[in-house]
C-alpha positions in Angstrom: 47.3 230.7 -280.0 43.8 229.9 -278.5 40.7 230.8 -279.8 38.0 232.7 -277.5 34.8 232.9 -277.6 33.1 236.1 -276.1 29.4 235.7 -275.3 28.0 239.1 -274.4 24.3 240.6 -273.9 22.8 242.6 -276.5 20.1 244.0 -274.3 20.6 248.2 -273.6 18.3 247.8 -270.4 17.0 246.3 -267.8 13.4 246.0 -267.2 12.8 247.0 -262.9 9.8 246.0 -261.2 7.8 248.9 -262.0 8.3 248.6 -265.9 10.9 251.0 -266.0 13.5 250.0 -268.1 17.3 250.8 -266.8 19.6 251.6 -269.3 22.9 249.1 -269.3 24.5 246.8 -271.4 27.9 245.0 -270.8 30.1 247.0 -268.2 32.9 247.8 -270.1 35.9 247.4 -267.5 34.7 243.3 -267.9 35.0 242.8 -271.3 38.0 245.3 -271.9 40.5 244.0 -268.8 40.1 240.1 -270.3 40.5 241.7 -273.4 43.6 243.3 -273.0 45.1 240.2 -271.3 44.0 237.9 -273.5 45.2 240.0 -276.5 48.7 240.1 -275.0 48.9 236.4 -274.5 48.3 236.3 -278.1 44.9 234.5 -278.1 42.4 235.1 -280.4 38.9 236.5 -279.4 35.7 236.2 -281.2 32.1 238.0 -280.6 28.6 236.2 -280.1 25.3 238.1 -279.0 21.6 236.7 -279.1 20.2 237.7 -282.5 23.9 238.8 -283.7 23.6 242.8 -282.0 26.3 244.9 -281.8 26.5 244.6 -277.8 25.9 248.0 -276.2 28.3 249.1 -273.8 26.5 250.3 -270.5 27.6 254.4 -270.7 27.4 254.3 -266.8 30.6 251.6 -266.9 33.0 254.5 -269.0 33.2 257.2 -266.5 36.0 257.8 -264.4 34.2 257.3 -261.2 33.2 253.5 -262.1 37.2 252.9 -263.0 39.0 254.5 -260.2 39.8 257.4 -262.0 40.4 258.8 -265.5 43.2 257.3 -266.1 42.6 254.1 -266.1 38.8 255.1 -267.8 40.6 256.4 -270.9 42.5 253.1 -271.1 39.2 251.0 -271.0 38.2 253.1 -273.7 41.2 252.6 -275.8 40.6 249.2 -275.6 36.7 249.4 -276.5 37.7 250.9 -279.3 40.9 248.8 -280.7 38.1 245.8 -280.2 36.9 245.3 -283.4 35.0 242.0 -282.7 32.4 244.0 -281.0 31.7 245.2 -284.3 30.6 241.7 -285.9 29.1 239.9 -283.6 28.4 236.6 -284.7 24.8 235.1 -283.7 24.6 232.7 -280.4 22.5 230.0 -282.6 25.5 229.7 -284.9 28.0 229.2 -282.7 30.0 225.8 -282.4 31.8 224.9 -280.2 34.4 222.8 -281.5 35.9 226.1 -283.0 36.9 227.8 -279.7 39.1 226.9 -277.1 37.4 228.8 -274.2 34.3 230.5 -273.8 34.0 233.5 -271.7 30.8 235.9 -270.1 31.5 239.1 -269.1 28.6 241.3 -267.0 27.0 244.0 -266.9 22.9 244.5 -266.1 22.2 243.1 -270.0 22.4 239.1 -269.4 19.8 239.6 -266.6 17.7 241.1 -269.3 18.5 238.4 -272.1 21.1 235.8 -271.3 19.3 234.6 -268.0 16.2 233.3 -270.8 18.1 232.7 -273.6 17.7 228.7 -275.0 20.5 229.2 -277.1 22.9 230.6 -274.9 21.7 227.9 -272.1 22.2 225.3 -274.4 25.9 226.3 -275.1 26.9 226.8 -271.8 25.6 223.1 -271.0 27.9 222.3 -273.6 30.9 224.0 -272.7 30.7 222.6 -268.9 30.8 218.7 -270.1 33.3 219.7 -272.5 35.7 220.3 -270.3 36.8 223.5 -271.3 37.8 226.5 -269.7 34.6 229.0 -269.1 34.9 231.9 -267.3 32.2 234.2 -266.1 32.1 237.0 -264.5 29.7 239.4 -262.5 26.2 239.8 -263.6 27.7 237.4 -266.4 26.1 234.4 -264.3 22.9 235.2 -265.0 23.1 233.2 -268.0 23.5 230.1 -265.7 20.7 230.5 -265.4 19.4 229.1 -268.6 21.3 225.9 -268.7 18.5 223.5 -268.1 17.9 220.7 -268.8 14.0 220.6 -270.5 13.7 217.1 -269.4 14.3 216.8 -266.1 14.6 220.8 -265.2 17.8 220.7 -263.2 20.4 223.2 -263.8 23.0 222.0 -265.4 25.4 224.5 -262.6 23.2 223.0 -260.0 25.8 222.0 -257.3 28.9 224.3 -258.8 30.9 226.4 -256.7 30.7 229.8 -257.8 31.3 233.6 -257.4 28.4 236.4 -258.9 27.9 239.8 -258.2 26.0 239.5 -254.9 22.6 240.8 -253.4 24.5 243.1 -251.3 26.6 244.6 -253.8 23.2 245.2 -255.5 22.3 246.4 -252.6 24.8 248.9 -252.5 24.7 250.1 -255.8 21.2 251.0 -255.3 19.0 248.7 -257.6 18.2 246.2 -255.0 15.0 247.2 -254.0 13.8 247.9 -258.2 15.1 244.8 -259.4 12.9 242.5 -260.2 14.6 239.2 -259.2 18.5 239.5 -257.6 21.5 237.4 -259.0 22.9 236.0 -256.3 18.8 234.7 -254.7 18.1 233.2 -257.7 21.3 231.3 -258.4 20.8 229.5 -254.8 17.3 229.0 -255.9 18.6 227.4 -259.1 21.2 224.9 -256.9 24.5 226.7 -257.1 26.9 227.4 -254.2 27.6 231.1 -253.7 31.0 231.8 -253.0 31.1 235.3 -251.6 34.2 237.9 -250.8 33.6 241.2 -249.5 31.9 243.8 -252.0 33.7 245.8 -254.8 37.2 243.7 -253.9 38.4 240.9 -256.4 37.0 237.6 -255.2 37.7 234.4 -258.2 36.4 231.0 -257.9 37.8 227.7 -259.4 35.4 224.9 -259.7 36.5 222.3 -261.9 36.6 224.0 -266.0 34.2 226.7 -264.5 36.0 229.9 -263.3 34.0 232.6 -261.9 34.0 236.0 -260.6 32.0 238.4 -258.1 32.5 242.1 -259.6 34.3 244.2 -262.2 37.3 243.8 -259.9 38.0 240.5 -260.8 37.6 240.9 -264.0 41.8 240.8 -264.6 41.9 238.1 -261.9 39.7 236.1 -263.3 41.3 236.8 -267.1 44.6 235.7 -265.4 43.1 232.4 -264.4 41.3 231.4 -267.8 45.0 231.9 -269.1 45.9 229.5 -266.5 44.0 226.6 -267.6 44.6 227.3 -271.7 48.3 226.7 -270.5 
């Protein structure tokens, strides 16, 4: 049995150009699919959120049109609600390290809010990428790439990693593009990463190295499939 460590956003909206804020959170087919995966390989999964917040689910991911019917919306439920982690969330600041075996982003529009600044979060993301082990990240999940620099030399500590995130078009698409106030996939170019892109909404995962990444909700199994891949 491995040990997992979730790092989710505890923002409920995003803030648009205009000042309006967007309601969201984590979308709930990303944390629920690795979940259920995870769960049935027998590995254990623990909660972290800036400040310790119970995350807020985004109530636009629980509908049956954002899960290809309802179905497979009251199953992502189900597993919402068996997840009892989310209820105890510990704090980012406290994590270590050294106590999980993998460490795992799920998306949503909340880490643009607060995991694309967060220090800690940066700082343990550096971390997990020289340590060698497996972190997966998925969606708007890679915004918190974003805040892996290093103070000194302000490099990216990603910069020059192959990897999949929801992309502009998708935004695009799913009509935010021309509100938001910076767009995912812009800004991890600007930060040195290499976008990997697949066609929109379809499951699209990229390998590089300990870093495993993916584009949409879609891949959130995919990618889940993969982590269990490199915990062997």
């Amino acid at each position: 049995m491995s040990k997992i460590l979730f790092v989710m956003t505890g923002a409920d909206h995003w803030t648009l150009t205009d000042g309006t804020k967007h309601p969201t959170g984590y979308w709930a087919e990303e944390a629920a699919a690795p979940y259920r995966v995870l769960r049935a390989a027998d590995h254990q999964v623990t909660v972290a959120t800036p400040g310790g917040v119970v995350p807020p689910v985004d109530r636009a991911s629980l509908g049956a049109d954002a899960n290809g019917g309802a179905e497979q919306a009251r199953e992502i439920a189900d597993t919402l609600a068996s997840m009892t982690e989310l209820d105890h969330p510990l704090a980012v600041a406290d994590v270590d390290l050294d106590d999980y075996d993998a460490v795992f982003y799920p998306g949503g529009h909340g880490p643009m809010e607060d995991l694309a600044r967060d220090a800690d979060s940066g700082r343990l993301l550096t971390r997990a990428l020289a340590s060698g082990k497996p972190l997966a990240v998925v969606c708007h999940g890679p915004a918190a790439l974003l805040a892996a620099v290093d103070p000194a030399t302000g490099r990216n500590a990603f910069a020059g990693r192959r990897v999949a995130a929801f992309t502009d078009e998708e935004e695009t698409l799913a009509g935010l593009a021309d509100r938001a106030p910076w767009l995912l996939q812009t800004r991890l170019a600007e930060a040195g990463l290499t976008l990997d892109t697949g066609a929109p909404w379809a499951p699209h995962v990229v390998v590089d190295g300990n870093l495993i990444t993916g584009q949409n909700p879609a891949s959130s199994a995919s990618l889940a499939q993969e982590l269990l891949k490199h915990l062997g």
